[in-house]
KOLRO-236177 format. One line per field, with one value per residue (C-alpha): residue in three letters; chain; x, y, z. Coordinates in steps of 0.2 Angstrom, whole numbers. Example, Ala and Ser with C-alpha at 12.3 -4.5 7.8 and 13.67 -1.06 7.14 Angstrom:
resn = (ALA, SER)
chain = (A, A)
px = (62, 68)
py = (-22, -5)
pz = (39, 36)
END
This chain:
resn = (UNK, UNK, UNK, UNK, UNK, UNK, UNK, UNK, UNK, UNK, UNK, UNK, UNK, UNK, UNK, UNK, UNK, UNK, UNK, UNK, UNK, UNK, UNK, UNK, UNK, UNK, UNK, UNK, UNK, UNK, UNK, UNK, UNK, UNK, UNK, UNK, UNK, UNK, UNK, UNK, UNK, UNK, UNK, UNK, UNK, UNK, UNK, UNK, UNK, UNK, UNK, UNK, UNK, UNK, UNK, UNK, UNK, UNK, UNK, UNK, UNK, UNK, UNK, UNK, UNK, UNK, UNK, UNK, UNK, UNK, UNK, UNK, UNK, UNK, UNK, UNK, UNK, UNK, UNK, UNK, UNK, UNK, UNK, UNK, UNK, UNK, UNK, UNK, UNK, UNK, UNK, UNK, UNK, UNK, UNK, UNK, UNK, UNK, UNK, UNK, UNK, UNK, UNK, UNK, UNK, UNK, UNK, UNK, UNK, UNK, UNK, UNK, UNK, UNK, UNK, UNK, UNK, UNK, UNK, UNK, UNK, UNK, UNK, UNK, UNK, UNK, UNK, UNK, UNK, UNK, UNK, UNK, UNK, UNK, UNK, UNK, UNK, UNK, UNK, UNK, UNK, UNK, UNK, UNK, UNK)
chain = (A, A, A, A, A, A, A, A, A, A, A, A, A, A, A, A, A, A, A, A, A, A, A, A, A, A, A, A, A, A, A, A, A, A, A, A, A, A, A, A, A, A, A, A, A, A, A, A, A, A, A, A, A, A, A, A, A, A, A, A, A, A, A, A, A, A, A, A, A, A, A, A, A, A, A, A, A, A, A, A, A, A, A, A, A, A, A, A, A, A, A, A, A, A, A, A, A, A, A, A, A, A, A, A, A, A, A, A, A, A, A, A, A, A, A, A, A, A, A, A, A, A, A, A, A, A, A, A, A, A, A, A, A, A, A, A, A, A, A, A, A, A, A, A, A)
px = (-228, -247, -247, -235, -246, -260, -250, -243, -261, -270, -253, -260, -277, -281, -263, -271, -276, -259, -253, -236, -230, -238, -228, -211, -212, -215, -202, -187, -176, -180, -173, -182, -196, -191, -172, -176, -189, -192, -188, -171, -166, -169, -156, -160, -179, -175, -166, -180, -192, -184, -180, -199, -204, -190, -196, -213, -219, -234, -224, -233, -225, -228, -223, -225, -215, -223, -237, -252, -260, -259, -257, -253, -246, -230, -223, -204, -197, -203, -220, -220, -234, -222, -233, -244, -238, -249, -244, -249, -247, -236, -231, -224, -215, -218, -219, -236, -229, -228, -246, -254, -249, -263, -269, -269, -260, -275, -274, -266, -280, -279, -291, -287, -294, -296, -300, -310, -298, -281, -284, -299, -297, -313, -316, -323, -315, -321, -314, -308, -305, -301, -290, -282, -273, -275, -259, -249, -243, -258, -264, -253, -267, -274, -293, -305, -314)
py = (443, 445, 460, 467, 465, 471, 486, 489, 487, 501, 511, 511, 512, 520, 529, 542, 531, 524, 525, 531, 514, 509, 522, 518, 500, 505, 515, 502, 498, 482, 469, 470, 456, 448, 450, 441, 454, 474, 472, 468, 480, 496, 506, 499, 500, 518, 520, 513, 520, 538, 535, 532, 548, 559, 551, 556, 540, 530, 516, 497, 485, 465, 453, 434, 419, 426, 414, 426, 439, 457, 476, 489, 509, 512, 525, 530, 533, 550, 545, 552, 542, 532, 520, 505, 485, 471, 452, 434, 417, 411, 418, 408, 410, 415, 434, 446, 454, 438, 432, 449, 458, 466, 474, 493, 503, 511, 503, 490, 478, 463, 451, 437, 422, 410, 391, 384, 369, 362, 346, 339, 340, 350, 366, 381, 397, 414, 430, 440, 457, 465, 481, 494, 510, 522, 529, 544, 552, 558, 540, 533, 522, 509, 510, 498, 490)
pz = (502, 502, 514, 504, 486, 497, 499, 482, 475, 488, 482, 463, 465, 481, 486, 499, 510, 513, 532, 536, 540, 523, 516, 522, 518, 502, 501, 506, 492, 483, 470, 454, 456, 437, 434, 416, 410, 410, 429, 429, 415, 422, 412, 396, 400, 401, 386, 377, 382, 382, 363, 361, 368, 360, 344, 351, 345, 356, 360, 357, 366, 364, 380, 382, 391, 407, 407, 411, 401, 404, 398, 406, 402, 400, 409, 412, 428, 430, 426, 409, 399, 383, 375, 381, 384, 379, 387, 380, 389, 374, 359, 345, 327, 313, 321, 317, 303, 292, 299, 297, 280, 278, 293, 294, 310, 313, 333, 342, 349, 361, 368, 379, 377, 391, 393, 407, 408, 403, 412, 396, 378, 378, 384, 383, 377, 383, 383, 399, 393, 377, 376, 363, 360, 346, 336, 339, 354, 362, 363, 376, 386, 386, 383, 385, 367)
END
């Protein structure tokens, strides 16, 4: 499994440089890696997001449950850019809207937050990376704050 993250990760940030052998493992079919999340709904991943960019809308997607912290771009399965998703280790009620009610949709921002332990009840808080995107269609990336 680690040689093949190894592989997937030169794909995206150095592709290349892949070998042909890289390039063929690559390219065998595979089971979606999350069959509970986007991974595992491909066709109504697609719909989705094909109804954001036929509304040419810049899609804001919110994730959690996954126990980590991410973002990333969306983009369909053409490579067409859609929106951008933003992840949180937990997410709880009540939702943003009734926390929130006076916030302006002039960006979506997120910073996460880290603790140095979970194993003390003290610890120390930092933050590991804060990310945004602008509104409207021509702001479909994520761009550092």
């Amino acid at each position: 499994m680690a040689v093949y993250g190894a592989i997937a990760t030169k794909a995206a940030t150095a592709p290349a440089t892949l070998t042909p052998t890289e390039q063929a493992i690559l390219a065998q079919p595979a089971i979606p890696y999350n069959l509970d999340a986007w991974d595992g709904y491909a066709a109504a991943r697609e719909t989705v997001l094909g109804m954001a960019r036929a509304l040419d809308k810049n899609l804001v997607s919110l994730a959690g449950d996954t126990h980590n912290a991410w973002a990333s771009d969306l983009k369909d399965l053409s490579g067409n850019a859609v929106g951008v998703e933003f992840a949180t280790s937990s997410v709880t009620s009540p939702g943003f809207e009734t926390i929130f009610t006076t916030e302006e949709p002039t960006e979506a921002h997120a910073d996460w937050v880290f603790v140095d332990t979970i194993l003390k009840r003290d610890y120390v808080a930092s933050t590991g990376r804060s990310l945004r995107t602008l509104p409207g269609s021509a702001n479909r990336k994520l761009v550092d704050v």
